[in-house]
KOLTOR-219394 format. One line per 3 residues: number of its first residue (from 1); for each residue x, y, z of N, C-alpha, C, O. Coordinates in steps of 0.2 Angstrom, whole numbers, plus 5000, padded with zeros to 4 digits. Each point is the difference from the previous one (the first is absolute). Layout:
residues N
NUM = X/Y/Z/X/Y/Z/X/Y/Z/X/Y/Z ~ ... .
This chain:
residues 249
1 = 4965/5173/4949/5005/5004/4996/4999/4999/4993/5000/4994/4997 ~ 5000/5013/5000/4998/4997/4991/5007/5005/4998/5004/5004/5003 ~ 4997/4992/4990/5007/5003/4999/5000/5000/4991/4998/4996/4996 .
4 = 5003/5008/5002/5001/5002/4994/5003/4995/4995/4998/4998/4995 ~ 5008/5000/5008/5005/4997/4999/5002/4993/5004/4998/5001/5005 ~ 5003/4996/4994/5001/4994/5004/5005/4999/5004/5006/5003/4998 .
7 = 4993/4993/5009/5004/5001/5005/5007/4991/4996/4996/4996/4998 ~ 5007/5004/5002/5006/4994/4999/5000/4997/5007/5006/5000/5001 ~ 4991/4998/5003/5002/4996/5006/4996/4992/5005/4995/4997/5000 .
10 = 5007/5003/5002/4998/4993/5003/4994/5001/5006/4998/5005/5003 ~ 4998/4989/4996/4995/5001/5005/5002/5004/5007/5006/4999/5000 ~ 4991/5004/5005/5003/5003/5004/5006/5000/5002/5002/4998/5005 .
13 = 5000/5007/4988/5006/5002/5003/4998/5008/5002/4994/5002/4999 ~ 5013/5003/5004/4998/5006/5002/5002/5005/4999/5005/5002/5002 ~ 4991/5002/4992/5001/5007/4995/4999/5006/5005/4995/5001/5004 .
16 = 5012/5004/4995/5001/5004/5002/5002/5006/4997/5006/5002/5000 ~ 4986/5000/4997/4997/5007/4997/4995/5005/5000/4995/4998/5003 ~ 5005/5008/4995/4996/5004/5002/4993/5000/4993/5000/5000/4994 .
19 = 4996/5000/5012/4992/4999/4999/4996/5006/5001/5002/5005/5004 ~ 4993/4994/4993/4995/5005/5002/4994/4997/4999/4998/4996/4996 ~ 4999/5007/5011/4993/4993/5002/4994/5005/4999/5000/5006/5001 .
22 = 4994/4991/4996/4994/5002/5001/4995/4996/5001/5001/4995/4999 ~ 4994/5006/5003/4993/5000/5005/4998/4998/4991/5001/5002/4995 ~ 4995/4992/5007/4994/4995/4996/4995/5003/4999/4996/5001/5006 .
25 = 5002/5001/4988/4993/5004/4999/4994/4997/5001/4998/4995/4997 ~ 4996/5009/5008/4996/4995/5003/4995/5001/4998/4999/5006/4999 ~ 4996/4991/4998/4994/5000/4996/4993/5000/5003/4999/4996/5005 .
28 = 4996/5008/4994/4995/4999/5001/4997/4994/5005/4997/5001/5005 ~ 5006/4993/4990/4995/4992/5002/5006/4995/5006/5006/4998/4999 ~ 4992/5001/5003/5001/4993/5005/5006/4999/4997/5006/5002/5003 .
31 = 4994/4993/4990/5005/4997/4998/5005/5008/4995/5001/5000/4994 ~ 5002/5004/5010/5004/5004/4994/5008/4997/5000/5003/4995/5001 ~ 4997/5009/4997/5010/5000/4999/5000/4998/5007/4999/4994/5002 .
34 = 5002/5012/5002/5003/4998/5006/4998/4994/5004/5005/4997/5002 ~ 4990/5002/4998/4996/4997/5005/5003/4992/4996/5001/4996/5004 ~ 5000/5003/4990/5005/4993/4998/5007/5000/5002/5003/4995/5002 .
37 = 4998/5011/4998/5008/4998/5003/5002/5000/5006/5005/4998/5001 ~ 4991/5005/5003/4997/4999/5007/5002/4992/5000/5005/4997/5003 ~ 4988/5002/4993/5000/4993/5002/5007/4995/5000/5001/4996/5005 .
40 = 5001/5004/4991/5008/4997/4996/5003/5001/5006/5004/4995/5002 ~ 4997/5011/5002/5004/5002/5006/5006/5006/4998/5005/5001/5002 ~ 4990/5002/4993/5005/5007/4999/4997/5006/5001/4994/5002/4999 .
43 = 5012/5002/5004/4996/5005/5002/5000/5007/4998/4996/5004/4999 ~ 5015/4996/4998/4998/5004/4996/5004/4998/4994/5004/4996/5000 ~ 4995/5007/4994/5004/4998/4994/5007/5006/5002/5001/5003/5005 .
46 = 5003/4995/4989/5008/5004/4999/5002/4998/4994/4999/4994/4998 ~ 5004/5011/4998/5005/4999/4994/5005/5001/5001/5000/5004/5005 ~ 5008/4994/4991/5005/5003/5002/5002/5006/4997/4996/5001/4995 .
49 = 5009/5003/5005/4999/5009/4996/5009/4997/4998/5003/5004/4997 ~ 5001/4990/5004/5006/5001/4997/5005/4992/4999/4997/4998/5005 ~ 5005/4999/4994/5004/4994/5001/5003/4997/5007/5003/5004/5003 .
52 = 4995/4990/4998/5002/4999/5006/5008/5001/5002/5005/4999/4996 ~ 4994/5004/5013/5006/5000/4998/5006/4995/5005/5006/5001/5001 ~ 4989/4993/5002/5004/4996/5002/4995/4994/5001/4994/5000/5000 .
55 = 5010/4993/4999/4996/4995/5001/5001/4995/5004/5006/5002/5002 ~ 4991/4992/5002/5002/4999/5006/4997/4994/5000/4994/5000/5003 ~ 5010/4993/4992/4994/4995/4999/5001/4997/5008/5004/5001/5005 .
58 = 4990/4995/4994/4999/4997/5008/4999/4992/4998/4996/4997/4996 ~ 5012/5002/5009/5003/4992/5000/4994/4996/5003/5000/4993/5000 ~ 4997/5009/5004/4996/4996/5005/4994/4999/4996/4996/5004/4997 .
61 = 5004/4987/5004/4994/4998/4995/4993/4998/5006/5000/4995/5003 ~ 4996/5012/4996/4994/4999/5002/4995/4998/4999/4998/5002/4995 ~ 4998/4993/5008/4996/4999/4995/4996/5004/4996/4998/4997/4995 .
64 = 5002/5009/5007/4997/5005/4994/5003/5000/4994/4998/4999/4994 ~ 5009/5001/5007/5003/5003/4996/5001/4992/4994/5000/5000/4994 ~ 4999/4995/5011/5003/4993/4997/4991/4998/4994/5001/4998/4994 .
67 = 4993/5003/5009/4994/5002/4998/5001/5004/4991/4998/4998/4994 ~ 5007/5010/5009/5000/5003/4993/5005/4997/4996/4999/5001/4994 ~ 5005/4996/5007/5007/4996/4995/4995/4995/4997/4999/4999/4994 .
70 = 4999/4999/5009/4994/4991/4997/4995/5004/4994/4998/4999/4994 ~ 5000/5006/5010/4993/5002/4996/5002/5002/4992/4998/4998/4995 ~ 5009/5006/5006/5003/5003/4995/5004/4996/4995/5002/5003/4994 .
73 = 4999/4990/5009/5005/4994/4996/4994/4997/4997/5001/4996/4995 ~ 4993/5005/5006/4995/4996/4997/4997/5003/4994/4998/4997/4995 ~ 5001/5011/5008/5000/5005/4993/5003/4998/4994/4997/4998/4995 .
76 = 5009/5002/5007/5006/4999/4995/5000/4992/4995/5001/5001/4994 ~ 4998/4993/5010/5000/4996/4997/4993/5000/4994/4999/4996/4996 ~ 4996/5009/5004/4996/4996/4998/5000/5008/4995/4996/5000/4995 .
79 = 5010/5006/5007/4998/5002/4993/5008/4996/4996/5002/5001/4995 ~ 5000/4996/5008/5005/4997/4995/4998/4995/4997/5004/4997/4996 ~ 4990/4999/5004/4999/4995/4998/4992/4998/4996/4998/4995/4998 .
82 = 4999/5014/5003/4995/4998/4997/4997/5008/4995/5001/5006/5002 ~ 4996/4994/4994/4998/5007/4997/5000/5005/5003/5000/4998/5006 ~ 5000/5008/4993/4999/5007/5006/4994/4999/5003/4999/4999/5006 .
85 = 4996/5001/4988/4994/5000/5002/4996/4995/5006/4997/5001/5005 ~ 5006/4991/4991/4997/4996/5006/5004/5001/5005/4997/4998/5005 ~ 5011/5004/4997/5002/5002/5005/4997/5003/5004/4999/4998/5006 .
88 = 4999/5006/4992/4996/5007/5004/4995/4999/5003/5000/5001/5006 ~ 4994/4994/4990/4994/4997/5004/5003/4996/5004/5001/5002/5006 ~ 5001/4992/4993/5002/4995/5005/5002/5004/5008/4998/4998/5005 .
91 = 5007/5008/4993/5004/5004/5006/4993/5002/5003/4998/4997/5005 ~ 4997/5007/4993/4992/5002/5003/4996/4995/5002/4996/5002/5004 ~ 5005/4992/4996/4995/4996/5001/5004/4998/5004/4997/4999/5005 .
94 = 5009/4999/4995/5002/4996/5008/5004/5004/5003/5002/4996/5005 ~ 5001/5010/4995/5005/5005/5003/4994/5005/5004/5000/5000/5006 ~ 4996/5004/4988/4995/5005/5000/5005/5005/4997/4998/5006/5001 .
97 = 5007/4992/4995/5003/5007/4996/4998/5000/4996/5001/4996/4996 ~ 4994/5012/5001/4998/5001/4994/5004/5004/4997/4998/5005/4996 ~ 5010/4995/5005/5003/5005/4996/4999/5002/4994/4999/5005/4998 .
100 = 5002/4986/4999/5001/5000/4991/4995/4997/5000/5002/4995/4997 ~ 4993/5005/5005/4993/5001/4997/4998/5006/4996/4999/5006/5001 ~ 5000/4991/4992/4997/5003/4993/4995/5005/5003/4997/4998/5005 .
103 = 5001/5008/4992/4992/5003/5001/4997/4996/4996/4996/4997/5004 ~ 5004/5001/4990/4996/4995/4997/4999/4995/5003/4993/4999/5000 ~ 5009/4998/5002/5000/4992/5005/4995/5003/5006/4994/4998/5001 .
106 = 5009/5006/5002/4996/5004/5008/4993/5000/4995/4996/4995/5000 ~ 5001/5012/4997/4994/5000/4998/4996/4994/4997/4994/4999/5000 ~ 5012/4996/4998/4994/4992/4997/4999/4998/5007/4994/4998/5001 .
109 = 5009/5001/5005/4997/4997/5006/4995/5004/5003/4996/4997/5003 ~ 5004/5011/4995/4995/5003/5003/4994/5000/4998/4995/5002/5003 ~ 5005/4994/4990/4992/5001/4993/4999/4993/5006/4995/5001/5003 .
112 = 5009/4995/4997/4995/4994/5001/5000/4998/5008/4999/4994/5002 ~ 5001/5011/5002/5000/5003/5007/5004/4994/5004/4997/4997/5004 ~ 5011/5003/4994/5005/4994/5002/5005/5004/5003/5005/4996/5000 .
115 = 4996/5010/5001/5003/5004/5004/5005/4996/5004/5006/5000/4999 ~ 4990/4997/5007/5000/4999/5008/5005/4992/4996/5004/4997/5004 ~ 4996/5000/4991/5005/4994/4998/5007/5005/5002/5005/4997/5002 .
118 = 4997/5009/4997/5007/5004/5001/5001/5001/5004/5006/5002/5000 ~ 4991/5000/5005/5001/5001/5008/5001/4993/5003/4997/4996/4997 ~ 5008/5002/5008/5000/4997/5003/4995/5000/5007/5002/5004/5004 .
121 = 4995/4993/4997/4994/4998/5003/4999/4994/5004/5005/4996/5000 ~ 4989/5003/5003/4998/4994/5005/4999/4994/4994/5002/4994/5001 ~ 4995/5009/4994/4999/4995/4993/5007/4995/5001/4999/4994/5002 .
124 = 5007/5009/4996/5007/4997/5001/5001/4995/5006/5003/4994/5001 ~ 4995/5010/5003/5002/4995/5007/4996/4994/5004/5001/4996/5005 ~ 4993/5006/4989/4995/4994/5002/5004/4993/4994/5000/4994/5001 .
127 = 5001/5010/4994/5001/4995/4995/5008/4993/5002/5002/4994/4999 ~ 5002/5013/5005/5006/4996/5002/4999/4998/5006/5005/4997/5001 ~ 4991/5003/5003/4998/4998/5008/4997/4992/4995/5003/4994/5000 .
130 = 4993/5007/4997/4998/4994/4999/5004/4994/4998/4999/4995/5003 ~ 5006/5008/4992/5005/4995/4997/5003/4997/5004/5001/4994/5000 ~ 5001/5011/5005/5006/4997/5006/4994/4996/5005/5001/4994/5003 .
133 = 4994/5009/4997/4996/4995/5006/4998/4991/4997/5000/4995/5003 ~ 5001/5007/4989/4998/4991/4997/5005/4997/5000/5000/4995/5003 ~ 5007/5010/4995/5006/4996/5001/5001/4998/5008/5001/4994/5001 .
136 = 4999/5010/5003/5004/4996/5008/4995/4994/5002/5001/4996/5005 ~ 4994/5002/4991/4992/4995/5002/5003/4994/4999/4999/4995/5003 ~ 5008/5007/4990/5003/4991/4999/5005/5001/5002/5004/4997/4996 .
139 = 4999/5006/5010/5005/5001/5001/5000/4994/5008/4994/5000/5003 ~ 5009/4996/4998/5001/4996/5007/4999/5002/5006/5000/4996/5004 ~ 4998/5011/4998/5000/5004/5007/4996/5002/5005/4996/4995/5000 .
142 = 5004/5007/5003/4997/5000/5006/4997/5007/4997/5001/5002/4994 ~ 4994/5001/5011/4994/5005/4998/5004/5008/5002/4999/5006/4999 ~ 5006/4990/5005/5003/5008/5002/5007/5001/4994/5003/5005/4998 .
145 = 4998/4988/5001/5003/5002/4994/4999/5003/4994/5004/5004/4997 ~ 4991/4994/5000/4997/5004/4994/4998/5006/5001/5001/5005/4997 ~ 4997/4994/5008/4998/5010/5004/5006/5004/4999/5000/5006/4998 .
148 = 5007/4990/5005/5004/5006/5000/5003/5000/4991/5001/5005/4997 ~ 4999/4991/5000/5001/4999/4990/4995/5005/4999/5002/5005/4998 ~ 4992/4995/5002/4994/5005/4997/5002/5007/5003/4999/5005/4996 .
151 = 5004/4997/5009/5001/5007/5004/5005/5001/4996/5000/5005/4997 ~ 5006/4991/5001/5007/5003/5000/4999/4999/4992/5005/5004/4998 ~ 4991/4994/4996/4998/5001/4995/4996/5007/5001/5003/5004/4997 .
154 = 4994/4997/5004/4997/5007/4999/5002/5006/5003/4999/5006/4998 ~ 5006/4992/5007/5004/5008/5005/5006/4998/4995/5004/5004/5002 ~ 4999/4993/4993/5004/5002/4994/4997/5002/4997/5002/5006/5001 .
157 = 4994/4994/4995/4995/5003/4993/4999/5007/5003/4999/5005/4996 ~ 5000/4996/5011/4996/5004/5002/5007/5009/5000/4999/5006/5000 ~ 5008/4989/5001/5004/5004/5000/5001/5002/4995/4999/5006/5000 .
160 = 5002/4989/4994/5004/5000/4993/4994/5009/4997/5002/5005/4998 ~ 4992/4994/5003/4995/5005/4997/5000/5006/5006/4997/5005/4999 ~ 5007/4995/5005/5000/5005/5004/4992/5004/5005/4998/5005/5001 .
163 = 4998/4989/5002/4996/5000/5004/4993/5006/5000/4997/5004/5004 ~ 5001/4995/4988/4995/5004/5000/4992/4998/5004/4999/4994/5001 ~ 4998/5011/5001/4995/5000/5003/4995/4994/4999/4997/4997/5004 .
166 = 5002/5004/4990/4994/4994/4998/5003/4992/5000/4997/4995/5002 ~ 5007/5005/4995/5005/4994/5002/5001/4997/5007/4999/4994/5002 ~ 5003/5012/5000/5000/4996/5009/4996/4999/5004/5000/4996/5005 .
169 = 4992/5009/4993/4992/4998/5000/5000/4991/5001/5001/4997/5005 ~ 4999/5001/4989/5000/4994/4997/5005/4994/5004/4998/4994/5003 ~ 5009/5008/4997/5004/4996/5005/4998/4998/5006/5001/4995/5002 .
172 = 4996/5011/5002/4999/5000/5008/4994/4997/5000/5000/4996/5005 ~ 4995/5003/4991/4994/4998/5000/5002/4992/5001/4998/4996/5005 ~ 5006/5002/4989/5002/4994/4997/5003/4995/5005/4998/4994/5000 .
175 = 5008/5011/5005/5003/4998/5004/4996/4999/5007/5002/4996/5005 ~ 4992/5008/4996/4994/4999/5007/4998/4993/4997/5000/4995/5005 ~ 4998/5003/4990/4996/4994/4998/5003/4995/4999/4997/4995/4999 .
178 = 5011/5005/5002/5003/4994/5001/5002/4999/5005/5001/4994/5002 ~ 5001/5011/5005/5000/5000/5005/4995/4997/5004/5002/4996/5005 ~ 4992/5003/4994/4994/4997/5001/5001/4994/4998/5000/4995/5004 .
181 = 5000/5005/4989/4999/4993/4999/5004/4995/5004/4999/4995/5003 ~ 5008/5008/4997/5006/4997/5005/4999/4997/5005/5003/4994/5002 ~ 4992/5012/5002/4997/4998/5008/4994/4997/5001/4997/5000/5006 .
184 = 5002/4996/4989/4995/4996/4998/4992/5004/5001/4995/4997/5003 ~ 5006/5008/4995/4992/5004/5000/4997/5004/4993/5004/4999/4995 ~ 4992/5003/5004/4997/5002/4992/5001/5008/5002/4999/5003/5005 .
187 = 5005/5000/4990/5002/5010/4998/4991/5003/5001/4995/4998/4999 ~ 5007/5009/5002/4992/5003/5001/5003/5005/4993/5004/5006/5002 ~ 4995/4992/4992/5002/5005/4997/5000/5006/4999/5004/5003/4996 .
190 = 4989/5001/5008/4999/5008/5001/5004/5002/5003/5003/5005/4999 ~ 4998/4990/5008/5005/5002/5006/5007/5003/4998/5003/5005/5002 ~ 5000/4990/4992/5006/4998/4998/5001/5006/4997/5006/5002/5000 .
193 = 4987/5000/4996/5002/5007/4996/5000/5006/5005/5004/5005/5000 ~ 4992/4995/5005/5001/5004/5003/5008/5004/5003/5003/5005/4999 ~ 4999/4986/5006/5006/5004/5002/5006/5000/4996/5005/5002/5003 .
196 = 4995/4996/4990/5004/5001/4995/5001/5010/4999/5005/5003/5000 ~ 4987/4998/4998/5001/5007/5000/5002/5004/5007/5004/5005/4999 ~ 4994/4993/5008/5004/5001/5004/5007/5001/5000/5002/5006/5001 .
199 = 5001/4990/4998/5007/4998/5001/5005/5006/4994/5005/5003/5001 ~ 4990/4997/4993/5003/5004/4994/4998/5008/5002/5005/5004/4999 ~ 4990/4996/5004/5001/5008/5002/5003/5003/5006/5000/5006/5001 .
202 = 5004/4989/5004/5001/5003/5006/5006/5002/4994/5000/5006/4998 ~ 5004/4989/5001/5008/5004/4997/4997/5003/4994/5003/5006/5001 ~ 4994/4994/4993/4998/5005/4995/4993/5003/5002/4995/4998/4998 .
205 = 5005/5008/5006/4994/5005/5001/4996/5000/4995/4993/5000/5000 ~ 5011/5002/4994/4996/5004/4995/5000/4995/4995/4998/5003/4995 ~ 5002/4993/5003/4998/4991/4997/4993/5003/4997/4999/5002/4994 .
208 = 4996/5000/5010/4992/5000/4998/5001/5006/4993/4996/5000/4996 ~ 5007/5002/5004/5001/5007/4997/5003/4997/4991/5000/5004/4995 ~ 5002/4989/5005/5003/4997/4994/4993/4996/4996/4996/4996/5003 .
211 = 5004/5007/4991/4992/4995/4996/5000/4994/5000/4995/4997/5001 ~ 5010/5001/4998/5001/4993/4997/5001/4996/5009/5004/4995/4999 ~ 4995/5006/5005/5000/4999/5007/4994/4998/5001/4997/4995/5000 .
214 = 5001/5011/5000/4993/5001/5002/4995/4994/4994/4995/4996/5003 ~ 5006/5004/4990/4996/4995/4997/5002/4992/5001/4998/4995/4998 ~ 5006/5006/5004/5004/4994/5001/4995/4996/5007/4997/4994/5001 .
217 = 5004/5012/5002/4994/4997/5008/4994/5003/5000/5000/5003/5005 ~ 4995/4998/4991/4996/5001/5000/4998/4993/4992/4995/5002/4998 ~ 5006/4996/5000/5001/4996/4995/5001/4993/5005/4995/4996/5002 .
220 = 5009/5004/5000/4999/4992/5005/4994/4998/5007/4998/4995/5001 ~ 5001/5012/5001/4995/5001/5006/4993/4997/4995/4995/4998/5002 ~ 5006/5004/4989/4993/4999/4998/5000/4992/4998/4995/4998/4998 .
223 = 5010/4998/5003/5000/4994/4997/4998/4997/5007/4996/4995/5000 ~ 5009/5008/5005/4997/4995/5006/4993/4999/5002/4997/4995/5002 ~ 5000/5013/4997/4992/4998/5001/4996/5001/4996/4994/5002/5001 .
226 = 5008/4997/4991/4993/5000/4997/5002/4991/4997/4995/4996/4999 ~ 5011/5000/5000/5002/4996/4997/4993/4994/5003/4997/4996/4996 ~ 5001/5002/5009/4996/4996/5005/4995/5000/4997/4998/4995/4997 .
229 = 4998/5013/5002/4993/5000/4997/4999/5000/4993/4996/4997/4997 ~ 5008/5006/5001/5001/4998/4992/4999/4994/4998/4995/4999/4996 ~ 5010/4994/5007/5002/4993/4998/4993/4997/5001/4997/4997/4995 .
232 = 4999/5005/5010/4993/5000/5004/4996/5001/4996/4994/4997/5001 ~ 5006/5007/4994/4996/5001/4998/4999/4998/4992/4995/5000/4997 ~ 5011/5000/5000/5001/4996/4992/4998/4993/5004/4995/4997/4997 .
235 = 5007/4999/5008/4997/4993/5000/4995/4999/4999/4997/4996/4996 ~ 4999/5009/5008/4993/5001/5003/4996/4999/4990/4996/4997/4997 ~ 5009/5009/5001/4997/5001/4993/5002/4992/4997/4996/4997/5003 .
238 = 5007/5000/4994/5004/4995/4997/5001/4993/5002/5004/4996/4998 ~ 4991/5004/5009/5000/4993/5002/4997/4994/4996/5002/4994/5002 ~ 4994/5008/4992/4998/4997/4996/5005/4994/4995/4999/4995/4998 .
241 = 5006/5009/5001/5005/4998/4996/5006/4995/5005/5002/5000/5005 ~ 5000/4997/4989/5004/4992/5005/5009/5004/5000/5004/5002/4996 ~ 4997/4997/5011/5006/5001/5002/5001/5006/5001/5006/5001/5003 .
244 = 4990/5006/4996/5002/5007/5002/5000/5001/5007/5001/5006/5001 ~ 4999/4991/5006/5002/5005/5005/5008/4998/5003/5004/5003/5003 ~ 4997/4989/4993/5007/4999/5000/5007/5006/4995/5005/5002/5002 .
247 = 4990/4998/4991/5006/5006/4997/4997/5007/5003/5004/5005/4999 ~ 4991/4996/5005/4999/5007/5003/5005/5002/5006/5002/5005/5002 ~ 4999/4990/5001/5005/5000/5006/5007/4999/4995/5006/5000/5003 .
C-alpha cells in the first residue's frame, strides 16, 4: 500500500478505506519489479482514492505487532538522539530502513561498492551470532543452555528486522551448526546451506526471484568451496615466511 499522504496509525492497526489495486510491472529479466515483490510476498500493490473512513486499533499485542512497536521505539530513540543523517544510516545498517537515506550517502556506498553494509543480511547475523556465541562461552551453563541464549538472541533480532530472506539464510545455517556442535558432532556446512534454502523456499516460493538473495547464496556457496584451496594455496606460496599459515587460518 503506497499513499500519497501519510496514514496516522499504530502498527497493525485496521484502516477501513477504499483503494484501488494494480498489477506490478513485469520486466524483461529475472530480477524485475515484480519478480522482487514477489519475493517480499506481495502480490499486488493498492493506493487509497480517499481518507480513511474507520480505524480499528488492535489491543492484542502479537508478537508481530509487539516486533513493530520495538522496531519503531528504536527508530525513534535514535532519531531523537542523534543527527538525521547518522540517524538514518544507523536505522539501514541495523533495521534495513533506508528511508532517510541521503541520495548522496546511497551513491558514496555505491562508488565504493558497500551497498550490501545497508541491507540487512547474513553479514549482520554472522556478526551477532558471534558476539552472542563469545558471550554464553563465559557464561556458567550447560551446552543446551547457551544453544537456547544464541537461538533466542537471534529469533529476537530476527523479529525486530522483520525476517528477511538473506538474513534467515544465515540464521538457519548458524542455528544447524550449533545444533551439531550441541550434539556433540562437527556442522557439514554445504548441507546446512542447503536445507536452509530449503526451508526458505517451501514458505517463500519466489525467494529465488530477490537479487540480494540470490548473491547472498551464491556468495557463501563460494566461500565454503573455494575458501580450503585458496588457504592451500597462499601457504603453499608463503611458506617461506615465519608464522604465515597461523595468520592464514
Amino acid at each position: 500500500l503506497s499513499c500519497r499522504e501519510p496514514l496516522y496509525c499504530q502498527p497493525y492497526d485496521q484502516l477501513k478505506l477504499q483503494v484501488v489495486f494494480y498489477q506490478f510491472q513485469e520486466g524483461s529479466d529475472w530480477f524485475s519489479t515484480r519478480s522482487t515483490q514477489l519475493a517480499a510476498g506481495n502480490v499486488l500493490g493498492a493506493y487509497p482514492t480517499g481518507e480513511a473512513e474507520q480505524r480499528v486499533q488492535d489491543r492484542v499485542y502479537s508478537p508481530a505487532r509487539l516486533a513493530a512497536l520495538v522496531r519503531r521505539q528504536v527508530s525513534r530513540g535514535l532519531n531523537r538522539y542523534l543527527p538525521k543523517e547518522e540517524a538514518g544510516l544507523i536505522r539501514a545498517v541495523l533495521l534495513g530502513d533506508k528511508s532517510d537515506i541521503s541520495r548522496g550517502v546511497s551513491s558514496g556506498f555505491a562508488r565504493i561498492g558497500a551497498s550490501h553494509l545497508m541491507a540487512v543480511s547474513g553479514l549482520h547475523i554472522a556478526v551477532l551470532a558471534a558476539f552472542v556465541f563469545w558471550l554464553v562461552q563465559r557464561i556458567p551453563l550447560g551446552r543446551w543452555g547457551r544453544f537456547l541464549i544464541c537461538c533466542t538472541g537471534l529469533l529476537s533480532y530476527l523479529c525486530l528486522i522483520g525476517f528477511p530472506a538473506s538474513a534467515l539464510r544465515s540464521a538457519l545455517m548458524f542455528f544447524l551448526a550449533l545444533l551439531a556442535k550441541s550434539l556433540g558432532h562437527r556442522g557439514d556446512t554445504l548441507n546446512a546451506l542447503g536445507l536452509a534454502l530449503l526451508v526458505i523456499c517451501v514458505f517463500r516460493p519466489f525467494s529465488g526471484r530477490d537479487l540480494g538473495f540470490v548473491l547472498s547464496v551464491t556468495a557463501t556457496v563460494g566461500i565454503i568451496l573455494l575458501y580450503r584451496p585458496v588457504m592451500e594455496a597462499c601457504t603453499h606460496l608463503l611458506s617461506g615466511l615465519p608464522g604465515v599459515n597461523q595468520l592464514l587460518r
